[in-house]
N, C-alpha and C positions, 0 to 999 in steps of 0.2 A: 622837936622834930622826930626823936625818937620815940617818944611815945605816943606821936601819932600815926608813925609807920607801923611799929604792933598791933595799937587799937584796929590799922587798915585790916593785917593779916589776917589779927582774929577774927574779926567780921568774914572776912572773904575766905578765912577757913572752915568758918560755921557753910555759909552757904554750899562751897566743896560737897562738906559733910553732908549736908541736906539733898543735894540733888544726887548724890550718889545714893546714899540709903533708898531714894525712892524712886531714882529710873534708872539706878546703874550705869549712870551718862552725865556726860552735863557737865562733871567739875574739875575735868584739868585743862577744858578749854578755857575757865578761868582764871587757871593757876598763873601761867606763865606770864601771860600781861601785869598779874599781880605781881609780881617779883622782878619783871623789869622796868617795868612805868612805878608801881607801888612802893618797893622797896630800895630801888636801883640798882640792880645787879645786872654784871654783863650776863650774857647770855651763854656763854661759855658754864657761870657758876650757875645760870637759872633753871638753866636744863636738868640736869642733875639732881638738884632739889627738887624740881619737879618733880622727876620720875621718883625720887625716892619719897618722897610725901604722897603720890599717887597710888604707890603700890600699898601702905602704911594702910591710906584710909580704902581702900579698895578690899585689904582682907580685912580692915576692921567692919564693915558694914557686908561682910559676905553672910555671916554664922547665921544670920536667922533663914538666908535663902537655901543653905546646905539643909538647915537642919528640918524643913520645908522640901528638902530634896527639888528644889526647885534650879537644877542644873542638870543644860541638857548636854550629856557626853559626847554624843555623835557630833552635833552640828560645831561644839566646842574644839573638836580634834580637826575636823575641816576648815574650819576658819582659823584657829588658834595655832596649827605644827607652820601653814606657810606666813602667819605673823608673825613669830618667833622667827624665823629665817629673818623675814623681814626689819624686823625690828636689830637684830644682828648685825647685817648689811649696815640700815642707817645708820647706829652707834658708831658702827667700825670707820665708816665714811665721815664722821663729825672728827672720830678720834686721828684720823689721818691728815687732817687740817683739807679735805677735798671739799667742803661745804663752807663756804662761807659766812659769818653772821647774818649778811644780808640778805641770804639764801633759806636760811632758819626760820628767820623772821617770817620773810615772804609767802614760805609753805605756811609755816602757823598759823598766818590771815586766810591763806586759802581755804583751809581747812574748815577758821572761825566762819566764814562766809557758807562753805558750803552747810555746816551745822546749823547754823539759823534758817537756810532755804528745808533742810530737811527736818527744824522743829515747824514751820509753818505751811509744810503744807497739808492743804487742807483735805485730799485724797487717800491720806496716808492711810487712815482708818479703813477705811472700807477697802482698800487697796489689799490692806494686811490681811482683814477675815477673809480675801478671795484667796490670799498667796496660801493662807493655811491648809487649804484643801488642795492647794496645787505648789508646793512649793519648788522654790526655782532649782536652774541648775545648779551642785555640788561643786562647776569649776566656777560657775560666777563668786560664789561663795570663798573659795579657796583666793579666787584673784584680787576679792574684798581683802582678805587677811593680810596680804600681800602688800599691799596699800598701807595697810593700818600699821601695819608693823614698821615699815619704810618712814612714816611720818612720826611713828611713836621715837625712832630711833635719831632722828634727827631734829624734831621741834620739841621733844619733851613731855608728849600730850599723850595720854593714856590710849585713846582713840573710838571710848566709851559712846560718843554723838554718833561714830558710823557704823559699829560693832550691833549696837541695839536693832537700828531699823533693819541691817541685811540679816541678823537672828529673824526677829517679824517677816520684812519682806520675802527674803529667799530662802529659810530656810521654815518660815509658817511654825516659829514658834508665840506662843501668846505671853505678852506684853511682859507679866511677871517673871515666865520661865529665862526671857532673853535679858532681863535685868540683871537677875543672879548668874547666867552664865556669861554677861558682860563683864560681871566683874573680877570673877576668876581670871578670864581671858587680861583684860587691864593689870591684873598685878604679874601677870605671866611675863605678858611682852612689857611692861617695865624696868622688872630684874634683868631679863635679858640684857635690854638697851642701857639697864644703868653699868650692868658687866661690860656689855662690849663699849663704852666711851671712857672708860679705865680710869676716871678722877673719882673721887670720894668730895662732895660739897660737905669738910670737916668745919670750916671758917664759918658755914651759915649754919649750922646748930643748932645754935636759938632762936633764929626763923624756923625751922621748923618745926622746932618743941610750938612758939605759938599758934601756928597751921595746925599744927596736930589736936592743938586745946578747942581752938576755935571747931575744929573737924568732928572732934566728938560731941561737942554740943549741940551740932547741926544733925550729926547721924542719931542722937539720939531723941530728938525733936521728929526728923523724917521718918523714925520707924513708928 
């Protein structure tokens, strides 16, 4: 049983790894399922290890986008100062016992749902080369971060699947540049949310170490 819960991680941390290398999105909508279906942890401890496995492989697959200069500062300080708020907020809201598990949960599926409606739609592309020439308002923008941060702080989730398309959509950056600035943004409001829910996931460890294994094999596959 036990080493077939590892074998899970590693796999599901390779892929993590994979989809963040290559859209700066994507892998910690998978994490937390993994860790509460996968490995069985309340969610109290899954959180946590999320966000701290999230921010871990987020600067681990950032270096080649920095060094690519492929981060954009503007649109990262608008969307990223009120996700960090947000991401604050939620934490502080988990750590006060005002959210309930089932409330966790609940958002998390929201979130998964809305991430599949907005990797499929089929608009998206053409949508984005028009936003680029026109890109949206600066508060739609700020009110995204807002959101992301609120959900990072209370489901666990980096918030990489919403972060990327309102870079694209409203802020008319191209595909690459809003990957690498997704991911800065992801390890930002992480640390935040892992500060403000004040536990340390010390017991799960060595879950992590294997996410982490799994994570680089995937980020180094994706690059």
């Amino acid at each position: 049983m036990i080493a077939t819960t590892l074998a899970l991680l590693l796999v599901g941390g390779a892929l993590i790894g994979f989809l963040l290398a290559v859209f700066g999105a994507g892998g910690s909508i998978l994490l937390l399922p993994l860790l509460v279906s996968g490995a069985g942890l309340p969610t109290r401890a899954a959180v946590p290890l999320s966000l701290l496995v999230v921010t871990l492989l987020a600067l681990g697959n950032v270096g080649p986008y920095l060094r690519r200069r492929q981060i954009a500062v503007g649109p990262a300080l608008v969307l990223g100062v009120p996700a960090l708020a947000g991401s604050w907020i939620g934490g502080s809201l988990v750590k006060a016992g005002r959210i309930p598990e089932a409330l966790q949960l609940g958002l998390f599926t929201a979130a998964a749902l809305v991430a599949s409606w907005l990797l499929t739609r089929r608009g998206a592309l053409p949508e984005a080369r028009q936003h680029r020439h026109h890109p949206g308002s600066p508060l739609h923008l700020a009110g995204q971060g807002v959101l992301v941060g609120l959900l990072t702080g209370i489901a666990g989730v980096g918030g990489g699947f919403a972060i990327v398309p309102a870079l694209v959509l409203l802020a008319g950056l191209p595909m690459q540049l809003a990957s690498g600035t997704s991911l800065v943004l992801i390890a930002t409001n992480s640390v935040v949310a892992l500060t403000a829910l004040g536990h340390w996931p010390s017991s799960e460890m060595p879950l992590m170490l294997t996410l982490l294994g799994g994570g680089l094999v995937g980020a180094l596959v994706g690059r």
